[in-house]
N, CA, C and O atoms as a DFTB+ gen file, in Angstrom:
608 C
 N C O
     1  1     -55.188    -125.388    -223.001
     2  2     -55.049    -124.507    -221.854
     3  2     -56.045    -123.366    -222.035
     4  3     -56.332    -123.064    -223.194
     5  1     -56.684    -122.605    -220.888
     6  2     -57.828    -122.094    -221.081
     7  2     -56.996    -120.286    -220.984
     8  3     -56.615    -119.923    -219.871
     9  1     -56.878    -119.697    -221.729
    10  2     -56.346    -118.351    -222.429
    11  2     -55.690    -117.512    -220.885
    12  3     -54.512    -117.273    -220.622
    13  1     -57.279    -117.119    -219.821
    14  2     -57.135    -117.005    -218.742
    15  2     -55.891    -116.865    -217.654
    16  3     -55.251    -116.035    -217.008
    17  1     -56.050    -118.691    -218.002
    18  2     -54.800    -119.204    -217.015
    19  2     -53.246    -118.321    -217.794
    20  3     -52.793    -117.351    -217.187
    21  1     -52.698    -118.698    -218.873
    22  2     -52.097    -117.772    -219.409
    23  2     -52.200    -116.351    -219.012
    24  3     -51.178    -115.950    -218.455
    25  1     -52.944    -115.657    -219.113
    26  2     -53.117    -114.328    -218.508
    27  2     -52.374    -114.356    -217.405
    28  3     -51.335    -113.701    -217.318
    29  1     -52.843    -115.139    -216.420
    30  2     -52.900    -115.084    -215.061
    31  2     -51.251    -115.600    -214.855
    32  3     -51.010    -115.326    -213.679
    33  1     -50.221    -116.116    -215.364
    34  2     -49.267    -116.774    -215.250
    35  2     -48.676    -117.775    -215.211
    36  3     -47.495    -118.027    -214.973
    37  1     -50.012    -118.726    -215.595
    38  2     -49.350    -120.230    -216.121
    39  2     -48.731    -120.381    -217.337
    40  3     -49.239    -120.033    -218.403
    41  1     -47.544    -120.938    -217.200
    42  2     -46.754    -121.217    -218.868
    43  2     -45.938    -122.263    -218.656
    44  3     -45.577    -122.733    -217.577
    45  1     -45.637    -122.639    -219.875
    46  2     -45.424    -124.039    -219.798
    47  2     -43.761    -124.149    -220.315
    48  3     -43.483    -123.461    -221.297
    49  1     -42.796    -124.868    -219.784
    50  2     -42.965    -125.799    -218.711
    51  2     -43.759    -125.190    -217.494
    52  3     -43.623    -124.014    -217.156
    53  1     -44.241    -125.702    -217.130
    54  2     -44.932    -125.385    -215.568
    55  2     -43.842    -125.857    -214.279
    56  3     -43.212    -126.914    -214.245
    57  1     -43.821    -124.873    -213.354
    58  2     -42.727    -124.639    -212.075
    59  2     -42.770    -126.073    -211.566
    60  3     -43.632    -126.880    -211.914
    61  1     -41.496    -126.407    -210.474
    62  2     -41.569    -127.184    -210.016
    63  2     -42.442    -126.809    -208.658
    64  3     -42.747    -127.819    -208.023
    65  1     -42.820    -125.792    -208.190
    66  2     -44.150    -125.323    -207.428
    67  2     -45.006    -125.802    -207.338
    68  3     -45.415    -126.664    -206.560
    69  1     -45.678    -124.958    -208.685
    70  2     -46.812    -125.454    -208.834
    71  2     -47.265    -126.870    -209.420
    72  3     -48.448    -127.210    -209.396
    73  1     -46.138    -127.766    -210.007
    74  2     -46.336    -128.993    -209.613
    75  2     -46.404    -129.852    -208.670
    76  3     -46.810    -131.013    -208.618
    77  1     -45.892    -129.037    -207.820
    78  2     -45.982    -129.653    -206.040
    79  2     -47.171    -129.390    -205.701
    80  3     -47.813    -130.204    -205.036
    81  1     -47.584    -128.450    -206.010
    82  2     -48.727    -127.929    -205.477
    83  2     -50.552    -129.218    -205.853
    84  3     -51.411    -129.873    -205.263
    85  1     -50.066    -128.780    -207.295
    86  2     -50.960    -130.571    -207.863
    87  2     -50.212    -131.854    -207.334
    88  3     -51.072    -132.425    -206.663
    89  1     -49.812    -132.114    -207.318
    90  2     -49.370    -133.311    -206.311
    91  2     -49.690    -133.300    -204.963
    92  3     -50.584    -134.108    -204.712
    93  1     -49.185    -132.522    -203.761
    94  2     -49.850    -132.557    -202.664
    95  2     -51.495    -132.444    -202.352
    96  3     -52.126    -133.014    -201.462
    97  1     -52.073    -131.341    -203.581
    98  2     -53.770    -131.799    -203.655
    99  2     -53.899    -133.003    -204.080
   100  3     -54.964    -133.530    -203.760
   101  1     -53.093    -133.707    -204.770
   102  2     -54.087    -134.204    -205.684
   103  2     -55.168    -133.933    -206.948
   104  3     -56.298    -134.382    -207.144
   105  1     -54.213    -132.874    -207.826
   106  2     -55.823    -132.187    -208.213
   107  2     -55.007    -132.288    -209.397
   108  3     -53.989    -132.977    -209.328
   109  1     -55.352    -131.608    -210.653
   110  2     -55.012    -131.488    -211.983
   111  2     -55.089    -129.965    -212.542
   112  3     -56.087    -129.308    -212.243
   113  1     -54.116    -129.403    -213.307
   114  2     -54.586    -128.192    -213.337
   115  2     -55.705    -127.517    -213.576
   116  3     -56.221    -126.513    -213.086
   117  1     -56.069    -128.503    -214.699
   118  2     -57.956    -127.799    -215.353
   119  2     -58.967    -127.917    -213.799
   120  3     -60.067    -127.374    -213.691
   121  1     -58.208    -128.859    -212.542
   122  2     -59.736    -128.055    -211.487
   123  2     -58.995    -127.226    -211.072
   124  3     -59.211    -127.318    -209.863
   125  1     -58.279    -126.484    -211.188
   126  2     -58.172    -124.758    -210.252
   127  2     -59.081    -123.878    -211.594
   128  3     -59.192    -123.874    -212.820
   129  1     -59.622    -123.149    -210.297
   130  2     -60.544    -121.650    -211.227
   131  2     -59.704    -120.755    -211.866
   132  3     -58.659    -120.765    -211.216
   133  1     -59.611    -120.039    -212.732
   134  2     -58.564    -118.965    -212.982
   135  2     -58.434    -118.399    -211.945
   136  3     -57.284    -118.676    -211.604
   137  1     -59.009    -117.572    -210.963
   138  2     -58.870    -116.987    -209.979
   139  2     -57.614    -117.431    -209.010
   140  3     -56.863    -116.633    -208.448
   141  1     -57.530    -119.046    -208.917
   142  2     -57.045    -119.668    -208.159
   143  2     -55.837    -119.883    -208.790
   144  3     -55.006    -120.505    -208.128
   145  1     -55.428    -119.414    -210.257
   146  2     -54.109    -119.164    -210.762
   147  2     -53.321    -118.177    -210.503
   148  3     -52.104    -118.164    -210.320
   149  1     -54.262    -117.164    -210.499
   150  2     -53.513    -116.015    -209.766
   151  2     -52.876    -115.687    -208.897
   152  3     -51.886    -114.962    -208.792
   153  1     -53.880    -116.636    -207.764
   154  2     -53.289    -116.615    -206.542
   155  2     -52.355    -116.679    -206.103
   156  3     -51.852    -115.966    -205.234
   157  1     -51.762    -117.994    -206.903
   158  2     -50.464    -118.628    -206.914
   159  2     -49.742    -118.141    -207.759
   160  3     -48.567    -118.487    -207.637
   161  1     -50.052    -117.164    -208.955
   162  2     -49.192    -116.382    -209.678
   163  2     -48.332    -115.221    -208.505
   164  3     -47.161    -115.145    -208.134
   165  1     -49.378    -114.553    -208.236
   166  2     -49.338    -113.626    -206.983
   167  2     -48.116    -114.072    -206.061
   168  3     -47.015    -113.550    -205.886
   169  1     -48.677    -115.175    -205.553
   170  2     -47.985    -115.883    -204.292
   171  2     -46.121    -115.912    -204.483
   172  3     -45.225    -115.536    -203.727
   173  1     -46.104    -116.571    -205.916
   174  2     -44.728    -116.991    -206.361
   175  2     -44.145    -115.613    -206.509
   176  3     -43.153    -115.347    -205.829
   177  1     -44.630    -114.735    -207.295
   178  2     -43.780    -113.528    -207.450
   179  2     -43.556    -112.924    -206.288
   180  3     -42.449    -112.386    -206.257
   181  1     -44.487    -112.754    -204.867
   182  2     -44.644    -112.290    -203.882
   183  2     -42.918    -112.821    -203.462
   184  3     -41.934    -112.082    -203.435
   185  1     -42.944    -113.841    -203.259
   186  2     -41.633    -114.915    -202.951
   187  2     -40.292    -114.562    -203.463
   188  3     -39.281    -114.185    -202.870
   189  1     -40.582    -114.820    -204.938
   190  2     -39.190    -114.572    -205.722
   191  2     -38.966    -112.686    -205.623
   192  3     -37.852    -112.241    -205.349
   193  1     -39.678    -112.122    -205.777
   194  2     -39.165    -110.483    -205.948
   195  2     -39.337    -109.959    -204.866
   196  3     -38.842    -108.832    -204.882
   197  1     -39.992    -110.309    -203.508
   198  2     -39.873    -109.048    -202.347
   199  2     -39.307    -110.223    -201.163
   200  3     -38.648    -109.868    -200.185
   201  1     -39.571    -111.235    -201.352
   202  2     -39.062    -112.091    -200.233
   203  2     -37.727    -112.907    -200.825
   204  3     -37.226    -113.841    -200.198
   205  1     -37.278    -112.494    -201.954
   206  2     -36.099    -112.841    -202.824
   207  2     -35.991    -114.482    -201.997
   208  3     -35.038    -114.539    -201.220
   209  1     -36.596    -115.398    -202.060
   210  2     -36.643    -116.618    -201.943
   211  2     -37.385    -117.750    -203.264
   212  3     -37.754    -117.182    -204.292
   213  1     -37.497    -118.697    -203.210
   214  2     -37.707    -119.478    -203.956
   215  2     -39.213    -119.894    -203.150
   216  3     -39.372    -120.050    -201.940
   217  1     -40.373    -120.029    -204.391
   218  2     -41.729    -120.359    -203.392
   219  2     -41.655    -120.737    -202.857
   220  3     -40.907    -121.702    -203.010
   221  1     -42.351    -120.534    -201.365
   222  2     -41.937    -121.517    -200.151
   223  2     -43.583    -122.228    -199.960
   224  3     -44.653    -121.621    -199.912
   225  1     -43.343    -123.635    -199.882
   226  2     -44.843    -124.130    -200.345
   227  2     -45.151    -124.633    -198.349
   228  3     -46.059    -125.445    -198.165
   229  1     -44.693    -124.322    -197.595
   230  2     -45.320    -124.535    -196.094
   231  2     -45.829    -122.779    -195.857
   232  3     -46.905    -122.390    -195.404
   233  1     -44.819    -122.056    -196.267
   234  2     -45.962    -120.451    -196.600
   235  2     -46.967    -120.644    -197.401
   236  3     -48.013    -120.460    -196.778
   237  1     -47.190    -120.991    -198.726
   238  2     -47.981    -120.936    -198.886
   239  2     -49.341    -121.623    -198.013
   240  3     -50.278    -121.013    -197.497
   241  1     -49.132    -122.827    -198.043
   242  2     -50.093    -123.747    -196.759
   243  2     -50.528    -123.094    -195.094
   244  3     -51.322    -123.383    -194.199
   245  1     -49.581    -122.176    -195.326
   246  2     -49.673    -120.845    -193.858
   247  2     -51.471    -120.331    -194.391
   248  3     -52.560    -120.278    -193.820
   249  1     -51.082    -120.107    -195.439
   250  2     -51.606    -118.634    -195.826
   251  2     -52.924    -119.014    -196.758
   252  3     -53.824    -118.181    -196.869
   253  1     -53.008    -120.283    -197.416
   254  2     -54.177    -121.073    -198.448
   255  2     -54.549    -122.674    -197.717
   256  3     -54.024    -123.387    -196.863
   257  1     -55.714    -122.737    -198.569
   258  2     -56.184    -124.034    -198.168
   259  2     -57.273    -123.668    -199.875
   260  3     -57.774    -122.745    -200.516
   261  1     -57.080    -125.314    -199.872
   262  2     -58.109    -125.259    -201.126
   263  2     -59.692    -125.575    -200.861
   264  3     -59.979    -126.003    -199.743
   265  1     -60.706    -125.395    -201.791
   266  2     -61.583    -126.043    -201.251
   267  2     -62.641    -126.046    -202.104
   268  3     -63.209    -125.032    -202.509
   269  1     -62.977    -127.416    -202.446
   270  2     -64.047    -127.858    -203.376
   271  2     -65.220    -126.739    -203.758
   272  3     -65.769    -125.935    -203.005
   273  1     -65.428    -126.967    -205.248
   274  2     -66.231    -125.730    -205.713
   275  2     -67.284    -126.610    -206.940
   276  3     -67.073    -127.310    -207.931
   277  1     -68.384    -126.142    -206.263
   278  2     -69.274    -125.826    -205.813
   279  2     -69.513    -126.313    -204.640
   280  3     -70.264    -125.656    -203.919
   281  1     -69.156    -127.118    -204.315
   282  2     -69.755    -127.707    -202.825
   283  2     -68.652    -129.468    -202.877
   284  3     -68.393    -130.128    -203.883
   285  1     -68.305    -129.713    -201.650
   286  2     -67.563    -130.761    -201.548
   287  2     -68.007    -132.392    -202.057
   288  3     -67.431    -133.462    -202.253
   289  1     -68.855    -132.056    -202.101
   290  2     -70.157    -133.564    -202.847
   291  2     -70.263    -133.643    -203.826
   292  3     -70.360    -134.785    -204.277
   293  1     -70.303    -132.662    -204.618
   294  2     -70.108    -132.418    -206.361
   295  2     -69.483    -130.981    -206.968
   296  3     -70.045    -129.901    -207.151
   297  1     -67.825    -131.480    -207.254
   298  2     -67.095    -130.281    -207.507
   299  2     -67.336    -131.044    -208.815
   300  3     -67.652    -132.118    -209.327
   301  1     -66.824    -129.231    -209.094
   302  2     -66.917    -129.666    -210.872
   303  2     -65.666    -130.199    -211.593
   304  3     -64.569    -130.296    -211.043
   305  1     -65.831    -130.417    -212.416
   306  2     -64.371    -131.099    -213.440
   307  2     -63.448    -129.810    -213.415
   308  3     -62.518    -129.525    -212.660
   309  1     -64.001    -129.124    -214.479
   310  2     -63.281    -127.367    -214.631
   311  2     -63.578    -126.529    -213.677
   312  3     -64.708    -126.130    -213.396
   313  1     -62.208    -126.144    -212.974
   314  2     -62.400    -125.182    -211.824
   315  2     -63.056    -125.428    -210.533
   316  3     -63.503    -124.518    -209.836
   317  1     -63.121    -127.089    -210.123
   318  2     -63.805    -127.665    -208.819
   319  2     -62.914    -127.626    -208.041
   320  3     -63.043    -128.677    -207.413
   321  1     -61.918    -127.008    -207.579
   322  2     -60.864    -126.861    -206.850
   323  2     -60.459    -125.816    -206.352
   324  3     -59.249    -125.990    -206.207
   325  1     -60.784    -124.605    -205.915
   326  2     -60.355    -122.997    -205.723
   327  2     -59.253    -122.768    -204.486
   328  3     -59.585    -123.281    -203.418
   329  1     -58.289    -122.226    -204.507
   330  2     -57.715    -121.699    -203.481
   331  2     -57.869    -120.460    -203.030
   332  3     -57.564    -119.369    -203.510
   333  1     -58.458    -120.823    -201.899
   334  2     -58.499    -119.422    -200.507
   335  2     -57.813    -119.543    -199.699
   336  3     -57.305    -120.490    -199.099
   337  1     -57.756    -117.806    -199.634
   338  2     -56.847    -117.507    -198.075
   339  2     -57.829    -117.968    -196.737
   340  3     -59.046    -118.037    -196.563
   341  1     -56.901    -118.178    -196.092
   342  2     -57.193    -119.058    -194.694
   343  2     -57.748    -117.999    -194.080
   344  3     -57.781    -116.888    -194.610
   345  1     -58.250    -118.265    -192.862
   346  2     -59.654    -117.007    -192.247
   347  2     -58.305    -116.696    -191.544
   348  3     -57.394    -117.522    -191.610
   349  1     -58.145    -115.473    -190.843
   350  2     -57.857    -114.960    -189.838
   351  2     -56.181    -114.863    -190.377
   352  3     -55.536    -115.493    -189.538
   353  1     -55.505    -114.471    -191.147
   354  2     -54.002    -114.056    -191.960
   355  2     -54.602    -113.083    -192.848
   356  3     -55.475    -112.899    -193.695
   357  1     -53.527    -112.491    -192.101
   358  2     -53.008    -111.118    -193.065
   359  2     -52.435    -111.404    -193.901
   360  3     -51.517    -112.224    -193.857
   361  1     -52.960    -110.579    -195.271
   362  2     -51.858    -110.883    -196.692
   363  2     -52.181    -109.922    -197.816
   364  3     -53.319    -109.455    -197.830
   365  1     -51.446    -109.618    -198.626
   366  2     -51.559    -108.825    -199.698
   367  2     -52.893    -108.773    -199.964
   368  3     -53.600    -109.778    -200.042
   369  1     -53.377    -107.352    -200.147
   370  2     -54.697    -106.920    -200.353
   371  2     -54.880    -106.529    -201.992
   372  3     -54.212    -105.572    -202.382
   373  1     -55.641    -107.133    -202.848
   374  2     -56.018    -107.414    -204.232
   375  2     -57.283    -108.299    -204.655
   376  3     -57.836    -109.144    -203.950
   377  1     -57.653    -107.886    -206.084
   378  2     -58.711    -108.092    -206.180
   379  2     -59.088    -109.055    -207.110
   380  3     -58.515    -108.888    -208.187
   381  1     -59.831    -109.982    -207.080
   382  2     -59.689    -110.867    -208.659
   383  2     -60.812    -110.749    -209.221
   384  3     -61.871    -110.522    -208.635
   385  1     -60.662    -110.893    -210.392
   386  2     -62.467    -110.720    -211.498
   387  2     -63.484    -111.662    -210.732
   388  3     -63.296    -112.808    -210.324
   389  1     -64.404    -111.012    -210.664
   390  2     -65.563    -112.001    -210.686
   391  2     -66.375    -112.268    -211.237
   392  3     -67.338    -112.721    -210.619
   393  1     -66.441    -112.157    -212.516
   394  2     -67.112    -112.496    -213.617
   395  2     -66.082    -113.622    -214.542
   396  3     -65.070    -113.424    -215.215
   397  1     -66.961    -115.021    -214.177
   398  2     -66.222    -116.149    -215.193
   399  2     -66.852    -116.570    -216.230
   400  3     -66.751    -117.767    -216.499
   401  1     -67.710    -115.649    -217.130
   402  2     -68.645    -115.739    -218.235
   403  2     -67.480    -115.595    -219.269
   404  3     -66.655    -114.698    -219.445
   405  1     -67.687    -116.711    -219.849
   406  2     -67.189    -116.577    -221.078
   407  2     -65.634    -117.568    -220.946
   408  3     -64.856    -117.585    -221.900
   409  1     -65.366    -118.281    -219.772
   410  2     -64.587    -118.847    -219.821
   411  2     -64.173    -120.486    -220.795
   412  3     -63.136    -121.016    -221.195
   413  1     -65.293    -120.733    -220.830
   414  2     -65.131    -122.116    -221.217
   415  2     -64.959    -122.095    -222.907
   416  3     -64.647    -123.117    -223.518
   417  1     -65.246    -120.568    -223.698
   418  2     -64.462    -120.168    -224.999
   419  2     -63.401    -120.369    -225.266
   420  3     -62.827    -120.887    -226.224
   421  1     -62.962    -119.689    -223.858
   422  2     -61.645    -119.231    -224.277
   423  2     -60.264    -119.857    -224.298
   424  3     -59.348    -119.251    -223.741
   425  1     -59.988    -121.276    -225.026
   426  2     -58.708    -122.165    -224.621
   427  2     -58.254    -122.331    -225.864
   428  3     -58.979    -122.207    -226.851
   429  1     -56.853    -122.664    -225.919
   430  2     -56.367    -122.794    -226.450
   431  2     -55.249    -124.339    -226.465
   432  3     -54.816    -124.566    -225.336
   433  1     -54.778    -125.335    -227.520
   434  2     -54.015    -125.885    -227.538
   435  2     -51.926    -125.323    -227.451
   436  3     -51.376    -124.353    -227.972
   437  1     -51.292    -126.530    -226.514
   438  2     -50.034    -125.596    -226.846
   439  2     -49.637    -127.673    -226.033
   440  3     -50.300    -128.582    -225.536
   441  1     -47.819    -127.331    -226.485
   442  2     -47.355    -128.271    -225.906
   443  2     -47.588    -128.570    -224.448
   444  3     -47.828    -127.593    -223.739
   445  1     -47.561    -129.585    -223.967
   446  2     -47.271    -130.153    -222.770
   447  2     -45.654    -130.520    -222.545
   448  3     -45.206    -131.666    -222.593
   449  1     -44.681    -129.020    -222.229
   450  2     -43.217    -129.607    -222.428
   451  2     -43.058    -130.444    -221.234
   452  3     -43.945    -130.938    -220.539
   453  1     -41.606    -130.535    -221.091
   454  2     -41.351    -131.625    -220.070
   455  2     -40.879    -130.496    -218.702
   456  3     -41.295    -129.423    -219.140
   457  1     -40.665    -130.395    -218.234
   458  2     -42.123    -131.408    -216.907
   459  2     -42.944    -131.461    -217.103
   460  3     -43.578    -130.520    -216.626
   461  1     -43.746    -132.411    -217.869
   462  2     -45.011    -132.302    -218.019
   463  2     -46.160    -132.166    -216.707
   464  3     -46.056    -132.636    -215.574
   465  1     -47.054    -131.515    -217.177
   466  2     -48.591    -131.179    -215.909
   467  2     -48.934    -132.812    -216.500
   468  3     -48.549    -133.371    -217.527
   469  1     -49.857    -133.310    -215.339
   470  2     -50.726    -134.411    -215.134
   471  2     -51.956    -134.152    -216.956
   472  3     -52.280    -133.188    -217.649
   473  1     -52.179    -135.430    -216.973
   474  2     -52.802    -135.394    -218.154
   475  2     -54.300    -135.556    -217.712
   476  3     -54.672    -136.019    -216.634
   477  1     -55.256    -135.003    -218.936
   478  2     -56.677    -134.927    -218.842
   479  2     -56.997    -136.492    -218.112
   480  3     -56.360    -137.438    -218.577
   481  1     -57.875    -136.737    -217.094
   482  2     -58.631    -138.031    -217.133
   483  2     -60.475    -137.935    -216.314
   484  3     -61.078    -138.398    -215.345
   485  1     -60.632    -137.334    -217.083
   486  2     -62.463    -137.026    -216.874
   487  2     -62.546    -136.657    -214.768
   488  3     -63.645    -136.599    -214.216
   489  1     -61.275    -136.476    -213.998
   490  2     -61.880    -136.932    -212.417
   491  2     -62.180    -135.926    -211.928
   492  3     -61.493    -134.994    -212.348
   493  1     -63.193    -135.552    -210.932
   494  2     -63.472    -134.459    -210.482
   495  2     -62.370    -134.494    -209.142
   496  3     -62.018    -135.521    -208.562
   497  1     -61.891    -132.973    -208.791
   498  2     -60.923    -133.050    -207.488
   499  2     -61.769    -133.530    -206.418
   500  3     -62.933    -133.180    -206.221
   501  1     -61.030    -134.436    -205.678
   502  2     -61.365    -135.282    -204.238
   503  2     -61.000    -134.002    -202.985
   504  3     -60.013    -133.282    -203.133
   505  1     -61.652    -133.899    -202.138
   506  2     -61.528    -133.664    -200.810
   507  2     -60.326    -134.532    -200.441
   508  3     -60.317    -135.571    -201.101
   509  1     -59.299    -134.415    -199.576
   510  2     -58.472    -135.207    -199.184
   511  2     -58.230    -134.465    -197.521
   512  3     -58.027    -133.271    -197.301
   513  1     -58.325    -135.585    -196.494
   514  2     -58.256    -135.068    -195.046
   515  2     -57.330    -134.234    -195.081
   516  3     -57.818    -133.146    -194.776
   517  1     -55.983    -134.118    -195.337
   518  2     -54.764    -133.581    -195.106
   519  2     -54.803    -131.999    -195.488
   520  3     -54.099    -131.205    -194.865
   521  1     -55.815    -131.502    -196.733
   522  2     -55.920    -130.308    -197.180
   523  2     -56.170    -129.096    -196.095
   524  3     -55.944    -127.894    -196.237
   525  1     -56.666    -129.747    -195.053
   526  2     -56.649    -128.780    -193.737
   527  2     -55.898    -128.968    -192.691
   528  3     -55.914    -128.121    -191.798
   529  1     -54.948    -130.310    -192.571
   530  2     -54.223    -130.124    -191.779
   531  2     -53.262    -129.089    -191.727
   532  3     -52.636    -128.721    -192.720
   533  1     -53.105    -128.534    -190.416
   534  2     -52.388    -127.608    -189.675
   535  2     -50.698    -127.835    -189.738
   536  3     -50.155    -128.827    -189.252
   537  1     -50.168    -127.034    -190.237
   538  2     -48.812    -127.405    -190.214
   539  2     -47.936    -127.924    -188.807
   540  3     -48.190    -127.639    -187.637
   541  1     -47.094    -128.572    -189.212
   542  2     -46.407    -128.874    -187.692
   543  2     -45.448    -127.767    -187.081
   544  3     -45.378    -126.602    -187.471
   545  1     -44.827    -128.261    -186.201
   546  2     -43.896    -126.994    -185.562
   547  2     -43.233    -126.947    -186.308
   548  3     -43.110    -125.806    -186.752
   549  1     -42.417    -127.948    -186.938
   550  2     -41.247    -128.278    -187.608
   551  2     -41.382    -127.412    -189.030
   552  3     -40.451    -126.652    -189.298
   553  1     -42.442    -127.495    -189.893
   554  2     -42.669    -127.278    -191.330
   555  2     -43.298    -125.548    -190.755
   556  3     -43.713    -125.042    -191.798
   557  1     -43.426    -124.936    -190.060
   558  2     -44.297    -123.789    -189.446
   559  2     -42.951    -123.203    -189.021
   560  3     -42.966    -121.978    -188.897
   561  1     -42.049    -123.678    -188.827
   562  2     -40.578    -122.910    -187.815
   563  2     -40.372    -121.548    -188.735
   564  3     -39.928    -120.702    -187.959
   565  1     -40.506    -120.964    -190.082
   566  2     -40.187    -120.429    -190.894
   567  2     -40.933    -119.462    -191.125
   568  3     -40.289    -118.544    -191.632
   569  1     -42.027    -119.225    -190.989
   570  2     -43.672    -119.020    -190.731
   571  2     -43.663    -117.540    -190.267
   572  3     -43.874    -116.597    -191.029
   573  1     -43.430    -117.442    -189.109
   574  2     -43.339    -116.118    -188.125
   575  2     -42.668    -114.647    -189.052
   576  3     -43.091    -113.558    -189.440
   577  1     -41.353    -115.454    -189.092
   578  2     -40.103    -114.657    -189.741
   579  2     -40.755    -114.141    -191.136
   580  3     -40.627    -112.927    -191.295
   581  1     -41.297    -114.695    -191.971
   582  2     -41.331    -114.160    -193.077
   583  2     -43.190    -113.383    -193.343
   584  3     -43.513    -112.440    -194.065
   585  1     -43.847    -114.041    -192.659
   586  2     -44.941    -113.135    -192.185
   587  2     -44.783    -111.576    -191.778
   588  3     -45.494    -110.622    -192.090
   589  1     -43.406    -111.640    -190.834
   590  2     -43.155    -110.173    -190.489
   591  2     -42.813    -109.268    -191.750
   592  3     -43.044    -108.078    -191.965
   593  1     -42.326    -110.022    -192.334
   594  2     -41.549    -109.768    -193.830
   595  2     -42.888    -109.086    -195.083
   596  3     -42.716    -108.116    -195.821
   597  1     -44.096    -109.904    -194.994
   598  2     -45.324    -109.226    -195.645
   599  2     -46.040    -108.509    -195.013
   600  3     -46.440    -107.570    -195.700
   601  1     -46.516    -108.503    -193.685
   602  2     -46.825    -107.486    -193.462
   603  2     -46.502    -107.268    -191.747
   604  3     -46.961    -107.653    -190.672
   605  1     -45.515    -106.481    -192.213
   606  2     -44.890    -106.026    -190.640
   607  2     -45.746    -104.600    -189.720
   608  3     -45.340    -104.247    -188.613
């Protein structure tokens, strides 16, 4: 595990969240950027301590979309996966490092407890159509209400 991510709030066991979260991409943890740990560090606490709910992963999909890094044709292995906020939503205003020098030092070994995260297999993250689909009415019904809730 790369020190970073730790920083940022990954620990292991890893949430049933953010295992949803690699599952519905498709992705593995080593392609999110650190940056893109945060996010979702951010996101979850945002949830559990001011919206006293349990992550809500169609908010999150309100509010993120992922998207191939460096470019959708050749993402990289480590960190080819970044999550951004969606254009045009309001949301907690914060800042993340932008300097990723020195990252690929900094990791460390630790268990893989159970739930285990997806295991290493050399793939770079895929584009998948669905990563931009638009939520439905149905999965969006929830949406409004708690938006007012971050920033009213």
């Amino acid at each position: 595990m790369f020190a970073p991510f730790a920083d940022r709030g990954l620990a292991m066991p890893s949430s049933d969240f953010f295992r949803g979260i690699l599952g519905f991409y498709k992705i593995k943890h080593y392609h999110l950027p650190r940056n893109s740990v945060l996010k979702i560090s951010i996101f979850v606490h945002l949830c559990e301590e001011f919206l006293e709910i349990c992550p809500h992963f169609n908010l999150f999909r309100h509010l993120f979309h992922t998207k191939p890094q460096p470019d959708e044709h050749n993402p990289t292995l480590v960190g080819g996966d970044g999550v951004q906020l969606c254009k045009r939503v309001l949301y907690l205003e914060y800042t993340t490092p932008s300097s990723l020098s020195g990252l690929h030092g900094q990791w460390f070994y630790t268990r893989n407890h159970k739930p285990s995260l997806p295991g290493w297999d050399n793939s770079q993250p895929q584009r998948r159509e669905w990563w931009l689909q638009k939520l439905t009415h149905e999965e969006s019904r929830d949406i409004p209400q708690l938006m007012k809730r971050i920033r009213p």
